[in-house]
VOKOL-570704 format. One line per 5 residues: number of its first residue (from 1); their letters; for each residue x, y, z of N, C-alpha, C. Coordinates in steps of 0.05 Angstrom, whole numbers, plus 5000, padded with zeros to 4 digits. Last residue first. Layout:
<sites>
NUM) A) X:Y:Z:X:Y:Z:X:Y:Z | ... $
</sites>
This chain:
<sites>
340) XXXXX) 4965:5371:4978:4952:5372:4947:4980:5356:4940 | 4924:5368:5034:4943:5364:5018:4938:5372:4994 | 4876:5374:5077:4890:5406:5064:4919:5405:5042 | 4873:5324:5087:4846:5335:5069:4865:5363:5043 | 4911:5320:5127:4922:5313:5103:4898:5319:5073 $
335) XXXXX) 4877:5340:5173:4905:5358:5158:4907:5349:5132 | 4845:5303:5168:4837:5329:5169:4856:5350:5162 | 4869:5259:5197:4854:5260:5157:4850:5287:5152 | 4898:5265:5236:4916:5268:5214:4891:5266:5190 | 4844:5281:5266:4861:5301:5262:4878:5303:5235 $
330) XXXXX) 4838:5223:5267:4817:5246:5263:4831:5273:5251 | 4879:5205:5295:4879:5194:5268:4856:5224:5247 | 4870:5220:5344:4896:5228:5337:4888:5231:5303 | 4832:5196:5364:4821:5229:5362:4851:5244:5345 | 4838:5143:5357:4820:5152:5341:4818:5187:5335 $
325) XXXXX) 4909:5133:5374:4890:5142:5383:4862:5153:5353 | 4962:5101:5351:4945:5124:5344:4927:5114:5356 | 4977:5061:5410:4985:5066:5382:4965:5091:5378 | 5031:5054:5464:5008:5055:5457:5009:5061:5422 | 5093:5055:5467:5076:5035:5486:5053:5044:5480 $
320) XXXXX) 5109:5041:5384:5125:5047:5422:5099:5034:5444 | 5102:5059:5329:5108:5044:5345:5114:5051:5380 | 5066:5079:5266:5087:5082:5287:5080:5060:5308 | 5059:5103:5205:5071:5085:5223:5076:5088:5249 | 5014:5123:5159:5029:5131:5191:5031:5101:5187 $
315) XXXXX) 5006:5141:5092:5009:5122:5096:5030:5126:5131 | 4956:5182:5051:4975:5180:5068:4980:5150:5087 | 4940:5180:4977:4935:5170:5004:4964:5181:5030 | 4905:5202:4924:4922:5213:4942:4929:5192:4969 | 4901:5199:4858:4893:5186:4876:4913:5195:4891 $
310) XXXXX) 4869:5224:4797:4896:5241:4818:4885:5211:4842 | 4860:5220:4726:4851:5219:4758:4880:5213:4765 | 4847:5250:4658:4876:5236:4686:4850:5227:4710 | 4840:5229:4583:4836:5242:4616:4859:5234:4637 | 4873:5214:4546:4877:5236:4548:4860:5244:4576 $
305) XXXXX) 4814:5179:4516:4841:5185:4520:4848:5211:4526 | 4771:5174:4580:4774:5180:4549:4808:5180:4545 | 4758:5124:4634:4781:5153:4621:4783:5150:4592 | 4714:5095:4676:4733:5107:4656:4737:5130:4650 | 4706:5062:4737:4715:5078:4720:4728:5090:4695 $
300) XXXXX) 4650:5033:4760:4674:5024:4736:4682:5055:4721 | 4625:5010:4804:4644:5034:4808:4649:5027:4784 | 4564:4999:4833:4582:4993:4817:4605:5017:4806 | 4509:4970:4873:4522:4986:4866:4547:4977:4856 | 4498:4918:4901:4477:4938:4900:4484:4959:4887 $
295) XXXXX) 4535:4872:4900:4528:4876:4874:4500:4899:4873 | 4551:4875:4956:4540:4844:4945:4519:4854:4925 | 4580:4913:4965:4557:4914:4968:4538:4900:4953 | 4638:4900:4942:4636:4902:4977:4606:4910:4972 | 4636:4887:4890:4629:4863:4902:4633:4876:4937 $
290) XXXXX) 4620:4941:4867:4601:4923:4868:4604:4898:4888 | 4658:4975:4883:4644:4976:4906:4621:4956:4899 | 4723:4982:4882:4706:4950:4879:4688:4951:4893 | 4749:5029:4882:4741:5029:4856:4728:4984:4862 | 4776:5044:4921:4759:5056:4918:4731:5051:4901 $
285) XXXXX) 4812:5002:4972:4803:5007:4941:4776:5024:4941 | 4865:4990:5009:4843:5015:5002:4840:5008:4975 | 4893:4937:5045:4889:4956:5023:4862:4973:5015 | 4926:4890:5072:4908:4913:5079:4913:4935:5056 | 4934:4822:5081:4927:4839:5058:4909:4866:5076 $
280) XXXXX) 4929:4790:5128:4957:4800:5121:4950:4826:5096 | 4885:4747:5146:4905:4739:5134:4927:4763:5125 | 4851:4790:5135:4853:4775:5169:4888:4766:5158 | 4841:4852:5095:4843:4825:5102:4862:4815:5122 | 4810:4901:5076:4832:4893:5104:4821:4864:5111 $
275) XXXXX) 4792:4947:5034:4796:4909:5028:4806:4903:5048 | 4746:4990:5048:4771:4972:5062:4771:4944:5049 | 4732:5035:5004:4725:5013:5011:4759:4999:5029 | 4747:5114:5021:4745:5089:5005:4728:5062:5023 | 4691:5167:5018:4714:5154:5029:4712:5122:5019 $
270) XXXXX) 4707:5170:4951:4713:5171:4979:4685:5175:4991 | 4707:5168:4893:4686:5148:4916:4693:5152:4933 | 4769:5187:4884:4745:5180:4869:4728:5159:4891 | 4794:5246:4930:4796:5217:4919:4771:5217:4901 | 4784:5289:4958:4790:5289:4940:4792:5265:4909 $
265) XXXXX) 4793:5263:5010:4771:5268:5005:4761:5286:4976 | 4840:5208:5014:4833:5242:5016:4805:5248:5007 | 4851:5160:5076:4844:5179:5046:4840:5201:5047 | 4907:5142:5106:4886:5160:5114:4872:5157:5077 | 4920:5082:5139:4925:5087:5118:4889:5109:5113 $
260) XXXXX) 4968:5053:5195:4941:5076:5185:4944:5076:5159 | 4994:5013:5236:4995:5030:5210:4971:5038:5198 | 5030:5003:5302:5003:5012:5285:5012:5017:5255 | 5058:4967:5353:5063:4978:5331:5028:4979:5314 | 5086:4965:5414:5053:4964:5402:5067:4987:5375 $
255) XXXXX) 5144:4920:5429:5131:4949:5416:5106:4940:5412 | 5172:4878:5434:5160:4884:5459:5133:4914:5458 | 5142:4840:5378:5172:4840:5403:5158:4855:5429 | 5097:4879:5359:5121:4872:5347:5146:4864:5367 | 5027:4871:5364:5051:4877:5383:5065:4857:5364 $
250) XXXXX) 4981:4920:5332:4989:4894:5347:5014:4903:5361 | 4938:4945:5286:4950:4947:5303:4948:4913:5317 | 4915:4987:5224:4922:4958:5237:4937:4961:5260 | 4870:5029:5202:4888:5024:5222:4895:4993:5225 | 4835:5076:5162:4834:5053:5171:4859:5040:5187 $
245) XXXXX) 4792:5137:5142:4825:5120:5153:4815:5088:5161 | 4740:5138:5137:4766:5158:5115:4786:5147:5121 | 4706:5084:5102:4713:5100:5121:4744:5120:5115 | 4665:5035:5086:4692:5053:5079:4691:5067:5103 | 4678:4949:5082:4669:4982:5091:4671:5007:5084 $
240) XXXXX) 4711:4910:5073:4685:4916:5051:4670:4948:5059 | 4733:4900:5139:4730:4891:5106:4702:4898:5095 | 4726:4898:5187:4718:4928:5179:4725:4916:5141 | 4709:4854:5205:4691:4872:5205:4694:4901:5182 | 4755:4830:5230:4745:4827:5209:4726:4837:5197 $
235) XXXXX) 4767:4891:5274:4776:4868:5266:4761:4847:5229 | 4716:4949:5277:4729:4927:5276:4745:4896:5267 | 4688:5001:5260:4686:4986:5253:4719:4964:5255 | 4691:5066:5259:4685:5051:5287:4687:5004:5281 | 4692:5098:5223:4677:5085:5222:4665:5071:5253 $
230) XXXXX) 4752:5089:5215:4744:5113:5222:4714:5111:5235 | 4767:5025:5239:4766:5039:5222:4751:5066:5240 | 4824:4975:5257:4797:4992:5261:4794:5012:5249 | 4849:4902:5265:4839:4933:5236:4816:4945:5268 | 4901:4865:5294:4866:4872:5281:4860:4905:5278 $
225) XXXXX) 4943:4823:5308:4931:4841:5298:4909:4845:5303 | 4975:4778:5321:4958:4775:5337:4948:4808:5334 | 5012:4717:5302:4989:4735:5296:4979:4750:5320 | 5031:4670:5325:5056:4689:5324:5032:4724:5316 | 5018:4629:5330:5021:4637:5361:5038:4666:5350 $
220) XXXXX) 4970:4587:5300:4979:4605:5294:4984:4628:5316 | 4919:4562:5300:4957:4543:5304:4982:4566:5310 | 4881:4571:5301:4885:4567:5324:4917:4559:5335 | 4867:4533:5231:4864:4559:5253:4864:4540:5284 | 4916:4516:5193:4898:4505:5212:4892:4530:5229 $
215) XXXXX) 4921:4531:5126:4932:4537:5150:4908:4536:5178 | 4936:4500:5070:4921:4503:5090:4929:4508:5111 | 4945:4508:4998:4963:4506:5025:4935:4509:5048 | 4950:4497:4933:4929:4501:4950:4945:4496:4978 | 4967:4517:4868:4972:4500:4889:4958:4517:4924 $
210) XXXXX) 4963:4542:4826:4936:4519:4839:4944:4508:4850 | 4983:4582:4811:4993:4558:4795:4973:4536:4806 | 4976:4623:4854:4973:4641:4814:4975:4607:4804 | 4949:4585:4911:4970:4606:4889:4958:4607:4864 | 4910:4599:4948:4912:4573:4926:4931:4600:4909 $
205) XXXXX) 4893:4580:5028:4898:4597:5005:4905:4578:4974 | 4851:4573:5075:4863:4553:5055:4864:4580:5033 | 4834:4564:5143:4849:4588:5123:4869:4572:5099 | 4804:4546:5205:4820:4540:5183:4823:4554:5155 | 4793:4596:5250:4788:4571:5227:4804:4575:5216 $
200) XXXXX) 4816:4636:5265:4811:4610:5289:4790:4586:5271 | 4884:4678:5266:4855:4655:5251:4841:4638:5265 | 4896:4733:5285:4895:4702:5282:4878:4689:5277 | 4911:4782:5236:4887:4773:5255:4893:4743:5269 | 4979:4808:5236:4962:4797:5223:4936:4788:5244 $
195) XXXXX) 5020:4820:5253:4996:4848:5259:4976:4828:5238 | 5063:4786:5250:5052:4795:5273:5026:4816:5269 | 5076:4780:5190:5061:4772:5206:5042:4777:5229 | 5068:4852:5163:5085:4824:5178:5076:4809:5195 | 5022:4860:5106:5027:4868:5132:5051:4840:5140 $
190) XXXXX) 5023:4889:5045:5028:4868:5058:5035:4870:5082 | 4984:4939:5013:5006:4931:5033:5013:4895:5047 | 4953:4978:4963:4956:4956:4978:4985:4954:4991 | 4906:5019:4927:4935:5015:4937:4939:4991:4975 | 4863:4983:4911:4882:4997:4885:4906:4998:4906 $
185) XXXXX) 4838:4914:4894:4857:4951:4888:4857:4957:4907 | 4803:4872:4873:4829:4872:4878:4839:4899:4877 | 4751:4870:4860:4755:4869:4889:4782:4878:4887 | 4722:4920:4803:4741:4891:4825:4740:4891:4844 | 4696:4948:4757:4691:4943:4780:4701:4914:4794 $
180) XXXXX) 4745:4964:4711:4723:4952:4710:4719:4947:4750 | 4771:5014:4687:4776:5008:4700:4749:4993:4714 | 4781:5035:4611:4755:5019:4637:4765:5010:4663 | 4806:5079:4564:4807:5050:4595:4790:5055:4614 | 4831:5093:4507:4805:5094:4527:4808:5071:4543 $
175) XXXXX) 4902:5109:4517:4875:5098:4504:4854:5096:4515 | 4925:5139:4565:4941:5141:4530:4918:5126:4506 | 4901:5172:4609:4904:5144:4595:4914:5163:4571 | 4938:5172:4670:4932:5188:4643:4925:5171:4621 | 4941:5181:4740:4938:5171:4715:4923:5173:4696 $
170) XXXXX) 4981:5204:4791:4962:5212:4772:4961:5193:4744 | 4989:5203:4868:4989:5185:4831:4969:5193:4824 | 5027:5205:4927:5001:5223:4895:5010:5211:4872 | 5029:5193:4980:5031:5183:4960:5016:5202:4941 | 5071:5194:5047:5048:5201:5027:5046:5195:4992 $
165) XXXXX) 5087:5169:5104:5096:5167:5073:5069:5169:5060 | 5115:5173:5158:5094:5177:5147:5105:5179:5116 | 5128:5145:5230:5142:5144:5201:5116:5151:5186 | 5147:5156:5290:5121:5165:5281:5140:5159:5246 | 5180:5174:5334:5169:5137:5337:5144:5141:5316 $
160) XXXXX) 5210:5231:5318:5203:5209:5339:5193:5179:5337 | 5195:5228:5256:5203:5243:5272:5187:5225:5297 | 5194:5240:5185:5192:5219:5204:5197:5243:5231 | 5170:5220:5113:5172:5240:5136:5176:5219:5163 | 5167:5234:5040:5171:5215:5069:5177:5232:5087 $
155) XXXXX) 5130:5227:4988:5134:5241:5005:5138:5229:5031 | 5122:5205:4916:5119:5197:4942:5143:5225:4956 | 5088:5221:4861:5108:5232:4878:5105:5221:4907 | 5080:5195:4799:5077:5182:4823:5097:5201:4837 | 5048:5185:4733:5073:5200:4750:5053:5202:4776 $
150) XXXXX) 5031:5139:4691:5024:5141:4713:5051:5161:4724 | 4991:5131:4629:5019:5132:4633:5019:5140:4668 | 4965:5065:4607:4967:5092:4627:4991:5110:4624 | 4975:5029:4559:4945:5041:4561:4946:5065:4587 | 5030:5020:4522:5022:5027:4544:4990:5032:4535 $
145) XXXXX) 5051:4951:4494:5036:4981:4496:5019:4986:4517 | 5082:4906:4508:5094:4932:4531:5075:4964:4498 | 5055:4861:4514:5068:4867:4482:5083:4902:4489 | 5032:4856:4562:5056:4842:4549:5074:4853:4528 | 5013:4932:4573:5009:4891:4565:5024:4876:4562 $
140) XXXXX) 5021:4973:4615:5027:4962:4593:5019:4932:4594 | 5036:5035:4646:5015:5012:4656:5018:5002:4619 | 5099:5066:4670:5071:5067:4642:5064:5041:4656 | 5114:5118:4709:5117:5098:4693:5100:5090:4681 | 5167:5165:4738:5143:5159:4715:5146:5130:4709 $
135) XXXXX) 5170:5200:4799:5174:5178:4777:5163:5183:4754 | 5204:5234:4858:5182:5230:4833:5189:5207:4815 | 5215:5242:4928:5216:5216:4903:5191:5220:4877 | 5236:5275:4981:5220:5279:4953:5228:5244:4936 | 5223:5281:5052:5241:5270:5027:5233:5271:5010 $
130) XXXXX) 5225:5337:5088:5214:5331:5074:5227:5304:5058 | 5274:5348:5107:5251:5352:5125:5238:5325:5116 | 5311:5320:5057:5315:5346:5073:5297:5336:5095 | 5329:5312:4990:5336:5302:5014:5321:5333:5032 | 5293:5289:4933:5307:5313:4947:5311:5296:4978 $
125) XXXXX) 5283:5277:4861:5293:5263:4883:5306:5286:4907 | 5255:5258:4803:5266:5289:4825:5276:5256:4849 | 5245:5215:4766:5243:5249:4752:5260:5265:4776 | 5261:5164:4734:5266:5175:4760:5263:5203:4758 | 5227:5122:4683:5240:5147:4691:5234:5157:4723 $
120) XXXXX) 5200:5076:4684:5225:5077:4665:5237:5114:4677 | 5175:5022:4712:5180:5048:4707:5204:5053:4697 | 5108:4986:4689:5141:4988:4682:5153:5020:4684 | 5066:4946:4703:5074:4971:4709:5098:4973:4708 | 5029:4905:4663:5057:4905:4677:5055:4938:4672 $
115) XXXXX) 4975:4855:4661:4984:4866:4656:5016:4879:4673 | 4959:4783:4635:4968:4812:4657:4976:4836:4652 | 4936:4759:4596:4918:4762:4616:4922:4785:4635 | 4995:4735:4581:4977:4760:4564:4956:4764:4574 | 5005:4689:4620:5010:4714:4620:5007:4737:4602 $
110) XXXXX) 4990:4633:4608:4970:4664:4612:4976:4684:4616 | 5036:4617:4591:5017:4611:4579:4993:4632:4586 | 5065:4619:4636:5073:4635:4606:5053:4642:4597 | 5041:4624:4699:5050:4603:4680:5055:4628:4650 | 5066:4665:4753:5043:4663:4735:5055:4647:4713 $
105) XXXXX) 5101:4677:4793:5086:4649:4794:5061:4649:4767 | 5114:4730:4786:5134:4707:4774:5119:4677:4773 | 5048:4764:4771:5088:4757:4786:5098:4728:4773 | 4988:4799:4783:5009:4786:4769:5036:4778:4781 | 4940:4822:4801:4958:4790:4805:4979:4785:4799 $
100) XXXXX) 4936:4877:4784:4945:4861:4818:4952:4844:4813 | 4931:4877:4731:4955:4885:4737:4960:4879:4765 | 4896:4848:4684:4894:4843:4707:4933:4844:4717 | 4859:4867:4634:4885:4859:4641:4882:4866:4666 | 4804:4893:4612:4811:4863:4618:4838:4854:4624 $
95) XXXXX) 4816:4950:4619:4807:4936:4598:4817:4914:4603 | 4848:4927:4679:4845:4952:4670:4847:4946:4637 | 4828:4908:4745:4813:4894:4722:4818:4926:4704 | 4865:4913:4796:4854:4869:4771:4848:4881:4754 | 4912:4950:4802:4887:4939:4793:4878:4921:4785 $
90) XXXXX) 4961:4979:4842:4951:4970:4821:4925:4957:4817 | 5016:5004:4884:4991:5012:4873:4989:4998:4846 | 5049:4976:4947:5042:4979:4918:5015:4991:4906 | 5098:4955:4994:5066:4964:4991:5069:4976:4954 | 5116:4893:4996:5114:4913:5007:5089:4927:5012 $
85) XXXXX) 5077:4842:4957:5103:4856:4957:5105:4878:4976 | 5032:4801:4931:5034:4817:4954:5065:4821:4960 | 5046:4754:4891:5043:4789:4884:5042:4809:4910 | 5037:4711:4915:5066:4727:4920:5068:4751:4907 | 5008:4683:4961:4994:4712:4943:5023:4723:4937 $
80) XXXXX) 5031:4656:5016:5013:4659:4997:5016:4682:4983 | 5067:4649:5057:5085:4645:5033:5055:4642:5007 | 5075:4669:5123:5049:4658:5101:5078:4662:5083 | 5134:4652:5168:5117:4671:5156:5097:4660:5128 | 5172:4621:5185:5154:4616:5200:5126:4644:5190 $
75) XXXXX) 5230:4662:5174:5216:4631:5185:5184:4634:5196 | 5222:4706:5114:5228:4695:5146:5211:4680:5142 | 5240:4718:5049:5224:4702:5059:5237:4703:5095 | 5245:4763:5015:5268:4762:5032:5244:4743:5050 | 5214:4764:4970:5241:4774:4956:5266:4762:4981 $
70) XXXXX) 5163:4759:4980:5178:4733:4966:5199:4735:4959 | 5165:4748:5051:5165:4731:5020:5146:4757:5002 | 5162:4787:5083:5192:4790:5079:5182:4776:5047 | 5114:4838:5108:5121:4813:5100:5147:4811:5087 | 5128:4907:5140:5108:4888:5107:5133:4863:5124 $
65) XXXXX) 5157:4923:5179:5122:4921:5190:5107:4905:5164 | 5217:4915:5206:5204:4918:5182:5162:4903:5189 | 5241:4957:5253:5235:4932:5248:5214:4933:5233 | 5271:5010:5273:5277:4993:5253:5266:4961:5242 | 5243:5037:5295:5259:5018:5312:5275:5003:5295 $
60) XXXXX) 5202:5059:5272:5222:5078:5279:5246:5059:5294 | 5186:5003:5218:5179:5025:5239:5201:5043:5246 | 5194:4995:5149:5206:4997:5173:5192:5016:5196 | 5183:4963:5096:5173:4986:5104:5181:4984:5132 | 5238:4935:5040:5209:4939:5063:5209:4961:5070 $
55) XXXXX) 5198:4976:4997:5205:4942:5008:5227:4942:5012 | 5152:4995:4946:5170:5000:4961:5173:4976:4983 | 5154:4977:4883:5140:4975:4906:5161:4987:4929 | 5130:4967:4813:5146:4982:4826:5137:4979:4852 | 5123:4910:4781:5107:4927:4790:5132:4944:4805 $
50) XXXXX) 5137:4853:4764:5113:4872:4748:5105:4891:4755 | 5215:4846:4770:5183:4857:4784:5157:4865:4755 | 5250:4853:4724:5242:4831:4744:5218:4825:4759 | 5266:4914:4726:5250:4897:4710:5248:4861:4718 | 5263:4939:4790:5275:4925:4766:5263:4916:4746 $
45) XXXXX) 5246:4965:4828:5236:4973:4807:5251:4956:4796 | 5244:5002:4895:5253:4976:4883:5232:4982:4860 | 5252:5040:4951:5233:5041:4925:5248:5020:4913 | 5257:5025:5016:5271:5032:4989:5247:5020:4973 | 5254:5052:5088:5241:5039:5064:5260:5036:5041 $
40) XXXXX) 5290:5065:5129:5260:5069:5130:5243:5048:5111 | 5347:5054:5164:5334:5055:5130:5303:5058:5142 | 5375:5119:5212:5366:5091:5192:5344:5082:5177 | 5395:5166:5206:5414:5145:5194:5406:5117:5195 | 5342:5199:5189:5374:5197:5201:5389:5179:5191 $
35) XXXXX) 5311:5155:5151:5304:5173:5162:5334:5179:5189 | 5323:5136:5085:5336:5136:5107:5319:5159:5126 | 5317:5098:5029:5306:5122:5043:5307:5123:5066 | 5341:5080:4960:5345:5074:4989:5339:5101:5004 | 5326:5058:4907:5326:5074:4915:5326:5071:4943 $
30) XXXXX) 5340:5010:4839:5334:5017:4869:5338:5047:4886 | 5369:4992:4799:5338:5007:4803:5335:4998:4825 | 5427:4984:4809:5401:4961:4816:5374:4976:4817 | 5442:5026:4777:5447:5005:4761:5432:4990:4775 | 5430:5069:4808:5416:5059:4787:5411:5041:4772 $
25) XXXXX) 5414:5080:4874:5424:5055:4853:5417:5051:4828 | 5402:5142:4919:5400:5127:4889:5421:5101:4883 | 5381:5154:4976:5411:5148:4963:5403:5124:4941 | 5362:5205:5017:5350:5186:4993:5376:5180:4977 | 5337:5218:5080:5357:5218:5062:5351:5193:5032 $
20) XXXXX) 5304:5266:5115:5304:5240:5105:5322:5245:5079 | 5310:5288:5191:5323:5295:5162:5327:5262:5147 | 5266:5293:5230:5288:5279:5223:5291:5286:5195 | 5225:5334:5276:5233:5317:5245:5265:5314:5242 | 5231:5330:5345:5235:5347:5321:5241:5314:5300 $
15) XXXXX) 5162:5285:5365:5192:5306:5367:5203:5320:5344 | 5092:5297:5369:5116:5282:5358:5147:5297:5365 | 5042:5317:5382:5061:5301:5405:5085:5289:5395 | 5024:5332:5342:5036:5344:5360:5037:5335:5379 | 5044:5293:5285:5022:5303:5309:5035:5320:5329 $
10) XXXXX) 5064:5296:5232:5067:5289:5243:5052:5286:5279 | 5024:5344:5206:5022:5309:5194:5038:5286:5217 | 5036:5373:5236:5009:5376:5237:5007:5339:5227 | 5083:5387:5215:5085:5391:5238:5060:5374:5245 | 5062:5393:5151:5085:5371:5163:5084:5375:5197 $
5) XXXXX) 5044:5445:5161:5023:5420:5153:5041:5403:5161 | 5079:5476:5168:5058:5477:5180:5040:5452:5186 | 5114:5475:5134:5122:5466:5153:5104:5462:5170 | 5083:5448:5066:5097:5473:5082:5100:5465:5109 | 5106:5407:5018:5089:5410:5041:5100:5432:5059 $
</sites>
């Protein structure tokens, strides 16, 4: 990214960039991402996981903005959907394997139903302005044949009370794949409590095993989020919508903390669909436009062998006594349009 655009990504009201640091584990497939000298995020990948994710995701204050369960559970936090992990890119429905749901709560017995993103190669890694992280990894069935192969360059940036992490994934099929029209995609986040909506009905979730939990609306003193989109489109509202950015915002302790998540206009179906769920789930899918338009239309994308698609997103943080502004956010889609 040339200095131009990074100045531009960060806003111009931001201070000087921070130098991001990236300190490899290989033996714990892990990757640790430091903006100065403190942690920002780490890429995590073990084989343990069905999925590669970054976790957690930290404002400039250091206080983590994803959910802690299921790797680092806090008191008094949801304990639903334990595939919801940091933030992550994947799919319910790729030729009938279903790569969002999946995790440790899934019985044996159906687990040939899932599928598993397994990365096996760390390609670059740079420290500076800029932080660099490339990968590779393959989208696979149980029986670990691949149907994608997926290289992923995340891009980190920070400066003043402002954390930005960009994303480019390209995926290649190795066999013909249908990416069948879902609700469940593509790149997703688990929000921390606090920026969650509060509920004022009652909210009954049902794990991967059928166990069913209820959470009384109105009980709930610790929530107190809500979404807005490019769109103009509000709090529960803005689910099923599209628009080129979308926003969560609340109060963390004493901070008004925000997170944006811009598209590119480059994308497939842009601008995307908001899956931004009340309950904690905020994610961009491009690709489930039958069930956000109660089946008037249908996204199912395929790839011959040997095609790619490129999905781009940018992912703001920030924190302090107000949050992105609409005319701010406007701006960052408009720079980040000029990404590649």
């Amino acid at each position: 990214m040339s200095l131009l655009l990074l100045a531009a990504a960060i806003s111009t009201y931001a201070q000087t960039p921070e130098k991001i640091k990236l300190v490899k584990s290989p033996d714990k497939k892990r990757i640790d991402v430091y903006a100065g000298d403190k942690p920002f995020t780490s890429f995590i990948y073990p084989d343990s996981l069905e999925k590669p994710v970054l976790y957690p995701v930290r404002d400039a204050a250091g206080v983590p903005v994803t959910r802690g369960f299921p790797l680092e559970p806090r008191p008094g936090e949801p304990t639903d959907h334990p595939h919801h992990m940091g933030i992550w890119f994947t799919y319910e429905n790729v030729n009938g394997l279903d790569f969002w749901n999946n995790s440790y709560a899934i019985a044996q017995d159906k687990k040939h139903l899932y599928g598993w993103v397994r990365t096996d190669r760390i390609l670059e890694t740079a420290n500076g302005t800029t932080g660099k992280l490339v990968y590779h990894a393959n989208w696979t069935n149980q029986q670990k044949e691949v149907l994608l192969d997926e290289d992923t360059r995340y891009q980190f940036s920070a400066a003043g009370n402002q954390r930005i992490i960009d994303r480019f994934t390209t995926l290649k099929a190795v066999k013909e794949v249908t990416f069948t029209d879902a609700k469940d995609g593509l790149l997703g986040l688990r929000l921390a409590h606090e920026l969650q909506i509060p509920a004022t009905e009652d909210q009954k979730f049902t794990d991967n095993k059928g166990n069913v939990t209820v959470v009384k609306g109105g009980t709930d003193k610790v929530a107190n989020g809500t979404y807005l989109t490019s769109e103009g489109k509000q709090g529960n509202e803005a689910w099923s919508t599209r628009g080129k950015w979308c926003k969560v915002y609340g109060k963390i302790g004493a901070d008004s903390v925000c997170i944006a998540i811009i598209d590119h206009p480059d994308n497939p179906n842009y601008p995307t669909f908001w899956h931004a769920r009340g309950y904690g789930l905020f994610a961009a899918n491009p690709l489930g436009e039958k069930i956000f338009t109660n089946g008037k239309s249908a996204k199912n994308l395929h790839l011959n062998r040997g095609d790619k698609v490129t999905f781009r997103y940018r992912i703001v943080i920030e924190n302090g006594s107000t949050t992105l502004s609409k005319h701010e956010l406007d701006e960052m889609a408009k720079e980040f349009s000029k990404v590649y």
